[in-house]
N, CA and C atoms as an extended XYZ file, in Angstrom:
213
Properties=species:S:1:pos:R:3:atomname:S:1:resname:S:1:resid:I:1 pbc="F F F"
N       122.890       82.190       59.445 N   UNK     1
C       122.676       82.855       60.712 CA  UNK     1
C       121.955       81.885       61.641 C   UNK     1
N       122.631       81.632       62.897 N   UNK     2
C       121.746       81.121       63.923 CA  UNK     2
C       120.663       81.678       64.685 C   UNK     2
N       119.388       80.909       64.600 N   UNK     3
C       117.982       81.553       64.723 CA  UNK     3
C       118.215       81.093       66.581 C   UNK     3
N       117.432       81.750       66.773 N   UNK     4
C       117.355       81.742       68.709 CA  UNK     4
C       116.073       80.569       68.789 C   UNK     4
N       116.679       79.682       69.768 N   UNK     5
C       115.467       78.651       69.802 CA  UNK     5
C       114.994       79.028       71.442 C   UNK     5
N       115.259       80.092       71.956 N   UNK     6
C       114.520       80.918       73.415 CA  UNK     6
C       113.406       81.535       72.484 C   UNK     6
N       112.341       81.212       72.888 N   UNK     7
C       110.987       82.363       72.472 CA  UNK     7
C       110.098       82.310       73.417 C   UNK     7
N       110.230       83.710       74.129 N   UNK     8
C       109.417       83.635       75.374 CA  UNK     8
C       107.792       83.886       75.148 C   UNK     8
N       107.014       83.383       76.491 N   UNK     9
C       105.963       82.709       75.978 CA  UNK     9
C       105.424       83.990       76.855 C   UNK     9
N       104.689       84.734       76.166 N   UNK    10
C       103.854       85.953       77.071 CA  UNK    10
C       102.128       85.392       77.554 C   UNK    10
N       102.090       85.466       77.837 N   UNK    11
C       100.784       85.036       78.518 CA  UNK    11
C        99.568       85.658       79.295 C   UNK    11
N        98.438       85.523       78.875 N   UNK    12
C        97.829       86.688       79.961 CA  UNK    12
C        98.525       86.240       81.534 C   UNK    12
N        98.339       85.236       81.947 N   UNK    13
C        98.676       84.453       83.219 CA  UNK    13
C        99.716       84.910       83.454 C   UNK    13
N       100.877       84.779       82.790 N   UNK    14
C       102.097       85.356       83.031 CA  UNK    14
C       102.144       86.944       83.341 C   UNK    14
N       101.658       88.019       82.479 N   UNK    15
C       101.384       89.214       82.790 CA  UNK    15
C       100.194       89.249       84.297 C   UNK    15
N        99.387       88.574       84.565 N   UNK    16
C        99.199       88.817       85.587 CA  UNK    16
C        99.755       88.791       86.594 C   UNK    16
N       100.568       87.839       86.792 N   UNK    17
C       101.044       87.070       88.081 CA  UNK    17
C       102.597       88.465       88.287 C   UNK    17
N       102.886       88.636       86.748 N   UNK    18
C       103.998       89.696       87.112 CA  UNK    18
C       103.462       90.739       87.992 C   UNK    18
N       102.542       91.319       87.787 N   UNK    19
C       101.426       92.235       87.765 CA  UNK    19
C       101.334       92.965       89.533 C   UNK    19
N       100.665       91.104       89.893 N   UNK    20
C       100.552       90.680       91.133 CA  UNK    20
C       102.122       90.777       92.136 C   UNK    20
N       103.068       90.412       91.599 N   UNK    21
C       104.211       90.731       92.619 CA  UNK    21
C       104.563       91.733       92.596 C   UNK    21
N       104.303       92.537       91.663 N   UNK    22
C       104.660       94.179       91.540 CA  UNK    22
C       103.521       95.031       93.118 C   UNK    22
N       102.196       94.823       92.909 N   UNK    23
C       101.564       95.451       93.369 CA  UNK    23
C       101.721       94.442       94.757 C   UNK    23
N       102.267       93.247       95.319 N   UNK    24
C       102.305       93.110       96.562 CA  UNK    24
C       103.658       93.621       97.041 C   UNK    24
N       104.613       93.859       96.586 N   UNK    25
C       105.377       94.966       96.941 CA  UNK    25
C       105.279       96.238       97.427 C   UNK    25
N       104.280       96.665       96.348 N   UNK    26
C       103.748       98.081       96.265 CA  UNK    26
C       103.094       98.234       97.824 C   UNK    26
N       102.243       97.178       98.280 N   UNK    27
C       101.703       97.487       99.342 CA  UNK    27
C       102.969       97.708      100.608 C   UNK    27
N       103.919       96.847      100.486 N   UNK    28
C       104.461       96.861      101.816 CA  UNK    28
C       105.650       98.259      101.909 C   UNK    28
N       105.198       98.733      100.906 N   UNK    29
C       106.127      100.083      101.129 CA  UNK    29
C       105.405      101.281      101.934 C   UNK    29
N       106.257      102.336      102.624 N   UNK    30
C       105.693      103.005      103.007 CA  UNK    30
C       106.842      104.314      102.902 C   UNK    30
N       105.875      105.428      103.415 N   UNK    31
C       106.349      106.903      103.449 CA  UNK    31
C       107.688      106.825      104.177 C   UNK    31
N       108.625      107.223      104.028 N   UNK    32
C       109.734      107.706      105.082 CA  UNK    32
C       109.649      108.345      105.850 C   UNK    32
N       110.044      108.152      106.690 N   UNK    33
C       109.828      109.704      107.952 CA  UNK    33
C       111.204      110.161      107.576 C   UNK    33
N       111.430      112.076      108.030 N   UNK    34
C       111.917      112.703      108.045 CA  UNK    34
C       113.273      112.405      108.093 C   UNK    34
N       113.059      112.052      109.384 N   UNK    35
C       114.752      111.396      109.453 CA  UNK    35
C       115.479      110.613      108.559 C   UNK    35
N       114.752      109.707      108.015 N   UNK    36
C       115.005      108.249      107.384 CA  UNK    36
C       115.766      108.763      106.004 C   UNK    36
N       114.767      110.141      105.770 N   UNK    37
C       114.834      110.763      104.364 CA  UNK    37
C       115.634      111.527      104.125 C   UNK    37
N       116.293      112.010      105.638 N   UNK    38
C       117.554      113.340      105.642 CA  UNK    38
C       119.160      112.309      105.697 C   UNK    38
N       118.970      111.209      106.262 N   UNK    39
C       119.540      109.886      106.157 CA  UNK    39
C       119.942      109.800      104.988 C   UNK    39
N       118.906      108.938      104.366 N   UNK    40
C       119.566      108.307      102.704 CA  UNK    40
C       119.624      109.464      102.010 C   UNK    40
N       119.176      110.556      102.015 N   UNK    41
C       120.059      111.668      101.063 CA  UNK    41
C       121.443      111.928      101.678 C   UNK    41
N       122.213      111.832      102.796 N   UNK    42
C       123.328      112.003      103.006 CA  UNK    42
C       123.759      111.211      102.541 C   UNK    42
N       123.532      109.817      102.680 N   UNK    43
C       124.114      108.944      102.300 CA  UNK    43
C       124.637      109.055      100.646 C   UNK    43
N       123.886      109.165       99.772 N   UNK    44
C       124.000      109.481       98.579 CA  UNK    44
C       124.727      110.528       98.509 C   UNK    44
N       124.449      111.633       99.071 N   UNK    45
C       125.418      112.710       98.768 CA  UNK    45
C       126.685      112.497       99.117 C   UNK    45
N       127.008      111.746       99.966 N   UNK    46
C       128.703      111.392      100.601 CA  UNK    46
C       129.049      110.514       99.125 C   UNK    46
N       127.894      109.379       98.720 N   UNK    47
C       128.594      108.363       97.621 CA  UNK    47
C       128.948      108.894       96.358 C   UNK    47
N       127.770      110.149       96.505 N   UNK    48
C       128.498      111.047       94.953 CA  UNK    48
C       130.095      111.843       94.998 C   UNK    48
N       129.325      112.610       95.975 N   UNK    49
C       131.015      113.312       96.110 CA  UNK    49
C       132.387      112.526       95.688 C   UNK    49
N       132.180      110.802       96.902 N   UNK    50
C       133.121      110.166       96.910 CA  UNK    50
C       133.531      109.828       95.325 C   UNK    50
N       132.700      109.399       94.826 N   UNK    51
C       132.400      109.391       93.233 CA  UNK    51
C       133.399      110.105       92.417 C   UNK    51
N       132.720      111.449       92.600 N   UNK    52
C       133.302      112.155       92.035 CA  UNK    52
C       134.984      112.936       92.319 C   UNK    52
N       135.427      112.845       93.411 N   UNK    53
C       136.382      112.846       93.982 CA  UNK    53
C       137.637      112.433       93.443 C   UNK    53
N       137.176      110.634       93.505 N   UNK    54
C       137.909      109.572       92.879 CA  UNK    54
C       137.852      109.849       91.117 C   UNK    54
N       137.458      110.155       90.965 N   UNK    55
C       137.137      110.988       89.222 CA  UNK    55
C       138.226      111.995       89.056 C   UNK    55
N       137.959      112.914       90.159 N   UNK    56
C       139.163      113.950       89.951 CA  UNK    56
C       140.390      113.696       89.881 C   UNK    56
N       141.149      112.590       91.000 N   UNK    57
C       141.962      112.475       91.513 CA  UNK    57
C       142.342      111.893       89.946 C   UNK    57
N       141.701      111.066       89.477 N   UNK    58
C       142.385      109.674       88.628 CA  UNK    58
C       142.730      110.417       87.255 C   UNK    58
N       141.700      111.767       87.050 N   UNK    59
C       141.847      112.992       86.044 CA  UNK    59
C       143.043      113.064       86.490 C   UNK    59
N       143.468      114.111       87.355 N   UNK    60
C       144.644      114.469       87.410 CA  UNK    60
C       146.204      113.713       87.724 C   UNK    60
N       145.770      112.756       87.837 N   UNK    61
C       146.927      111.769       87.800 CA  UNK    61
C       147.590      111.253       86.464 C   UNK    61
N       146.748      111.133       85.329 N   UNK    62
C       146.405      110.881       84.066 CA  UNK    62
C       146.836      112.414       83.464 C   UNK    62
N       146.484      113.376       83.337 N   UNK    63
C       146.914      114.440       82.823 CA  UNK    63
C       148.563      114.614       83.409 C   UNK    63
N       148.871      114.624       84.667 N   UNK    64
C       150.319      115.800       85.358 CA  UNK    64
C       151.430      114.179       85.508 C   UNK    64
N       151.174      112.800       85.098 N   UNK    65
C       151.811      112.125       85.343 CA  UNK    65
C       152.777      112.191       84.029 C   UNK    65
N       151.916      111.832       83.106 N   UNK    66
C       153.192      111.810       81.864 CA  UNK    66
C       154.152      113.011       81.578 C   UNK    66
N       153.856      114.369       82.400 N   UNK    67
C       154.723      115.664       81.994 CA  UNK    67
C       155.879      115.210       83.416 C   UNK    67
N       155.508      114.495       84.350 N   UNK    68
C       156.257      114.325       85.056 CA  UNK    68
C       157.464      113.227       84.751 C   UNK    68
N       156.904      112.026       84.214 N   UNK    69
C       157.677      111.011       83.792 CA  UNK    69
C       158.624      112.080       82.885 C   UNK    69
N       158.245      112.420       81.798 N   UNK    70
C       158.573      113.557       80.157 CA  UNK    70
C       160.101      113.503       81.000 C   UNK    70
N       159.629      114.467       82.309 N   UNK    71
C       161.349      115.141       82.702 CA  UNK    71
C       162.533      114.754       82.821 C   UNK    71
């Protein structure tokens, strides 16, 4: 068996510094306003539907195609 010669090196330094870009992120985020928030939930809700839509369609194409070819 080939042994992995990657062995990552954990570090306090390393866990900090991750630590540190996490929480300077953290700062530059902020609350949504209302709008912003009635926004990206449409948005999502249009990408699910669409989602799911394309799901249906490809269902039923897959089920009613081969009884059609059959004939």
């Amino acid at each position: 068996m080939v042994e992995s010669t990657f062995e990552p090196k954990i570090t306090a330094e390393s866990v900090g510094q991750a630590i540190r870009a996490h929480l300077r992120v953290l700062k530059l985020t902020r609350k949504p306003s209302r709008e912003e928030f009635l926004t990206i939930a449409k948005v999502a809700g249009v990408g699910i539907l669409a989602v799911g839509a394309i799901g249906f369609i490809v269902y039923v194409l897959l089920t009613m195609l081969p009884q059609w070819v059959a004939k």
